[in-house]
PARO-388698 format. One line per field, with one value per residue (C-alpha): residue in three letters; x, y, z. Coordinates in nm, 3 decimals. Last residue first. Layout:
% PARO-388698
rest = c(ALA	...)
px = c(X	...)
py = c(Y	...)
pz = c(Z	...)
***
This chain:
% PARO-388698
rest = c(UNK	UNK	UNK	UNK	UNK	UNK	UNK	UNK	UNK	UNK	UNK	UNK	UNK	UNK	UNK	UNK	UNK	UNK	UNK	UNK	UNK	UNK	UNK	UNK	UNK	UNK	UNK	UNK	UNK	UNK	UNK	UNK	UNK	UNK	UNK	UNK	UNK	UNK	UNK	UNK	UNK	UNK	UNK	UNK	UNK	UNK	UNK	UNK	UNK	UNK	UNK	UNK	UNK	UNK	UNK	UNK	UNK	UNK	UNK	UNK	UNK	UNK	UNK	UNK	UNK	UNK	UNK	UNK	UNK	UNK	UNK	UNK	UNK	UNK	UNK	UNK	UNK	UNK	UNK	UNK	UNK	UNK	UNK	UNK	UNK	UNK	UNK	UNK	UNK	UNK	UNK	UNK	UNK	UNK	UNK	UNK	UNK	UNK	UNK	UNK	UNK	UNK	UNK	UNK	UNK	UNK	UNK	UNK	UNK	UNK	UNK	UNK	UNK	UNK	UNK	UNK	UNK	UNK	UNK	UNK	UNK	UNK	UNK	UNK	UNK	UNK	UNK	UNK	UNK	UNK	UNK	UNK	UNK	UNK	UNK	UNK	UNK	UNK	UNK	UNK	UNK	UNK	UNK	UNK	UNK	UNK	UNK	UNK	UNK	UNK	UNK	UNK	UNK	UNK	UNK	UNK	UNK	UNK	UNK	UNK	UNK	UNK	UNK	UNK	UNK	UNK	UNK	UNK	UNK	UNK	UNK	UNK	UNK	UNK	UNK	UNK	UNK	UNK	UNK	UNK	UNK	UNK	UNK	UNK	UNK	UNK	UNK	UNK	UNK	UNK	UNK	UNK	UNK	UNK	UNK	UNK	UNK	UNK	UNK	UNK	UNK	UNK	UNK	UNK	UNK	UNK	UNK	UNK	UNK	UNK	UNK	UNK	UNK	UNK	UNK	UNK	UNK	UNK	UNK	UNK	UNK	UNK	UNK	UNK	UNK	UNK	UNK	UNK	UNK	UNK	UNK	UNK	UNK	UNK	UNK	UNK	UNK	UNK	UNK	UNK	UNK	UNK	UNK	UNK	UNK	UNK	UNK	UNK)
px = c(16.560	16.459	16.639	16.964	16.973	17.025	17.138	17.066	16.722	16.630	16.727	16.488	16.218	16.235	16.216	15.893	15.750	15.867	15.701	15.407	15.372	15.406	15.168	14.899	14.931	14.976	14.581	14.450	14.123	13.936	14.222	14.095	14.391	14.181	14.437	14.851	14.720	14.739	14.951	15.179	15.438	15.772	16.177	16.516	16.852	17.122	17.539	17.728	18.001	17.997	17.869	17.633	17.465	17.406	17.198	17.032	16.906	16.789	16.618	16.415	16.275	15.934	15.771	15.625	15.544	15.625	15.839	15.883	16.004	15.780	15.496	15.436	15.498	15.230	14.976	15.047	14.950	14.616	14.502	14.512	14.727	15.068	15.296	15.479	15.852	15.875	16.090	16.025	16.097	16.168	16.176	16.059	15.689	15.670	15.268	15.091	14.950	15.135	15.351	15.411	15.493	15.745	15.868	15.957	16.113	16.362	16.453	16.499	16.718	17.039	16.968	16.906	17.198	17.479	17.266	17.349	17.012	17.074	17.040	16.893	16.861	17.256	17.554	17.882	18.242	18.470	18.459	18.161	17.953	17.647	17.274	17.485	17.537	17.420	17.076	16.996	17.067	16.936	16.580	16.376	16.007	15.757	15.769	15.695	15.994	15.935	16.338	16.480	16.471	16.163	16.189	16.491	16.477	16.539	16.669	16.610	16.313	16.130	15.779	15.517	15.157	14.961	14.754	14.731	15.011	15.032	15.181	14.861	14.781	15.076	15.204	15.191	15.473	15.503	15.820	16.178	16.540	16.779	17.151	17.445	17.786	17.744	17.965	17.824	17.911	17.946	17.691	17.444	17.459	17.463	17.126	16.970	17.047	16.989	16.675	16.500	16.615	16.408	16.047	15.949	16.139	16.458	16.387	16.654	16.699	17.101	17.138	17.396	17.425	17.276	16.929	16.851	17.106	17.055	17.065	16.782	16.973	16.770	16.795	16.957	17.327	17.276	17.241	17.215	16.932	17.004	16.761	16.911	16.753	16.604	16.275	16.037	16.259	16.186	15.764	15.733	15.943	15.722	15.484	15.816	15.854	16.066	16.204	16.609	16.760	17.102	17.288	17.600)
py = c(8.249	8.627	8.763	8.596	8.818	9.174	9.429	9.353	9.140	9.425	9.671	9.543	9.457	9.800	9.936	9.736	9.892	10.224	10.155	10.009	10.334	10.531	10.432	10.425	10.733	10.884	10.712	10.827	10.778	11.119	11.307	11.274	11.346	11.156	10.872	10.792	10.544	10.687	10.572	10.335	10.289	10.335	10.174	10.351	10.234	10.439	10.371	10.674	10.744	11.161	11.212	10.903	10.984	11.342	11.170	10.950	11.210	11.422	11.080	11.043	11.367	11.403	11.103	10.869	10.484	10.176	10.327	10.243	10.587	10.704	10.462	10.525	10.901	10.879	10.667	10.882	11.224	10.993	10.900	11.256	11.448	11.299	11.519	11.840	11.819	11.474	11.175	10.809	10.496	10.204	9.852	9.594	9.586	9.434	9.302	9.313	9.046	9.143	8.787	8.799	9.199	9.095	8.812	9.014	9.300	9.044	8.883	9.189	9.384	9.191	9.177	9.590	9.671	9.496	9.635	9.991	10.175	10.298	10.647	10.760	11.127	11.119	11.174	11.252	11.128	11.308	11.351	11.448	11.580	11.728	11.677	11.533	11.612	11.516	11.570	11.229	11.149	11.478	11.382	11.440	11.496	11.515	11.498	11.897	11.888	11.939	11.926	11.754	11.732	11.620	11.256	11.221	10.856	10.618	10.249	9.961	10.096	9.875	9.951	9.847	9.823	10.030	10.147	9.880	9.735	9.527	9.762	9.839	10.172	10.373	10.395	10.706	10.747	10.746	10.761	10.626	10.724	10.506	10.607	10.397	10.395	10.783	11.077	11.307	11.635	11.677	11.369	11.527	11.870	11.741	11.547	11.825	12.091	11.792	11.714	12.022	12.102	11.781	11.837	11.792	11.839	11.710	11.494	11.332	11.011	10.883	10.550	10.375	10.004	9.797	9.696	10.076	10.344	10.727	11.003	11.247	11.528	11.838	12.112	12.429	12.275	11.922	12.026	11.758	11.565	11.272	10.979	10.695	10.520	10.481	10.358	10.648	10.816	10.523	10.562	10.938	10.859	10.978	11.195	11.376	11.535	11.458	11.133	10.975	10.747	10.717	10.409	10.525)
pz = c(25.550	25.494	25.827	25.724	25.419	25.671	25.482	25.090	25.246	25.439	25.197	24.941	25.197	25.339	24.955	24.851	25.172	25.091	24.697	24.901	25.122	24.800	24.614	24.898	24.943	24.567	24.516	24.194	24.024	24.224	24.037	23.755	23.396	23.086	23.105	23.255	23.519	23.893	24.190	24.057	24.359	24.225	24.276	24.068	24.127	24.109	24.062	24.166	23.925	23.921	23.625	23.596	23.921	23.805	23.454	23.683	23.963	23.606	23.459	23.758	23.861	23.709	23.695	23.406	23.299	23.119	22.863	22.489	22.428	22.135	22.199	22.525	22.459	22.215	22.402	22.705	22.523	22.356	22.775	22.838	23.101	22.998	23.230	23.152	23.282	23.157	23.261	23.127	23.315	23.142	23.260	23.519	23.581	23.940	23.976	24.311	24.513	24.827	24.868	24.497	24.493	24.773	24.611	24.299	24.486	24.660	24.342	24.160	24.354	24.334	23.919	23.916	24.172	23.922	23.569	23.750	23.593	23.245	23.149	22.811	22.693	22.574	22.782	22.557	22.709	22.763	23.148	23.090	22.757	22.843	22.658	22.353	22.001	21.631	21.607	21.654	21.998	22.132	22.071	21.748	21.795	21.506	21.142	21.137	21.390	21.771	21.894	22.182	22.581	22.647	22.712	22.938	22.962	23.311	23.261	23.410	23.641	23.880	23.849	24.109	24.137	24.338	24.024	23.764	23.508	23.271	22.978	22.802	22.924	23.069	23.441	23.647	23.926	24.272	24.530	24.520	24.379	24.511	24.546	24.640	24.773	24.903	24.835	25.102	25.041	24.634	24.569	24.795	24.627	24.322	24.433	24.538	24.234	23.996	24.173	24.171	23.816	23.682	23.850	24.204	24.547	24.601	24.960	25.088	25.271	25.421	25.549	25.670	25.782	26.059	25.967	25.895	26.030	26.057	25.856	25.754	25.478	25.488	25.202	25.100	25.046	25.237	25.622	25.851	26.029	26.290	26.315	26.569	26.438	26.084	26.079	26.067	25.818	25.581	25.645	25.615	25.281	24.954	25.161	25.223	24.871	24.522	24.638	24.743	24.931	24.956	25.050	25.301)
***
């Protein structure tokens, strides 16, 4: 089964509106949709938002389910500077857990330089940065990069940053820009990423750029429209993994 994962249902209406025949099943205190899309498997789950909802959903998936794959979907806000308007696309390679650190009178420190980890599994330590399965990423990319030609939309490809308390003000996203190097935000996407890495699942991560990370008005955003082209970015993705003959 390919998981697909996104903090709320605005995020999928579209996915669970293809898969047939639609089935849902219990996963821990949440829904699990499941049902097949161009022939294979498909399982869509909805965390809710912020970093502990999607841990608790996603190890709760991951303990039941055990799926091949997991994609984390939905909207995010993309910083100034880094090509990218609203309903454009980012295609993460890597996810960062920005806020977990220390606030030093010389500013933040993360984890990976105080001298131990977030969570050490299976021996090994897991820092604040989680890269997407580099296998999933290059099979992806040339199917998300002709859709976003054939839609007139730009594919950023790169890091994703995670935040409980998003930038509100265009100077809050300058500095995390420029700390992490990241070519937008959300709320959920380094904790899927860190439980994917525990328990071996390999993630990719797909977003509709719904606002731009500025003086916070809400009048400028558009989360519809971000996430119907990050679900239509997605059908073409799985489309072309399922079903190749069908983009000849």
């Amino acid at each position: 089964m390919v998981a697909i994962v996104a903090a709320v249902p605005d995020e999928t209406w579209m996915l669970r509106r293809r898969l047939f025949p639609c089935e849902v099943k219990r996963c821990g205190h949440r829904e699990l949709y499941c049902g097949h899309l161009f022939g294979r498997k498909v399982g869509v789950l909805h965390t809710g938002i912020g970093k502990i909802n999607a841990a608790s959903a996603v190890t709760a998936l991951l303990e039941h389910y055990k799926p091949e794959t997991l994609i984390i979907t939905g909207c995010c806000g993309a910083y100034p500077d880094q090509g990218l308007n609203r309903g454009d696309l980012i295609l993460a390679s890597q996810e960062i857990c920005a806020d977990e650190g220390v606030l030093t009178p010389e500013g933040f420190r993360a984890f990976a330089t105080l001298g131990f980890s977030l969570l050490r599994s299976k021996g090994n330590g897991l820092e604040s940065h989680f890269e997407a399965d580099a296998k999933l990423l290059e099979n992806a990319r040339p199917y998300l990069e002709r859709f976003a030609r054939e839609e007139g939309l730009n594919l950023g490809i790169g890091a994703l940053v995670t935040v409980s308390t998003c930038s509100g003000t265009l100077q809050s996203g300058l500095e995390m820009q420029a700390r992490t190097g990241g070519l937008g935000e959300n709320m959920e996407g380094a904790a899927v990423a860190q439980i994917c890495r525990q328990y071996q699942v390999p993630f990719l991560e797909l977003r509709g750029v719904s606002n731009m990370v500025e003086e916070r008005d809400l009048a400028r955003w558009d989360l519809q429209g971000a996430a119907e082209t990050a679900q239509q970015a997605l059908v073409a993705l799985l489309r072309g993994w399922f079903s190749p003959m069908l983009l000849a």
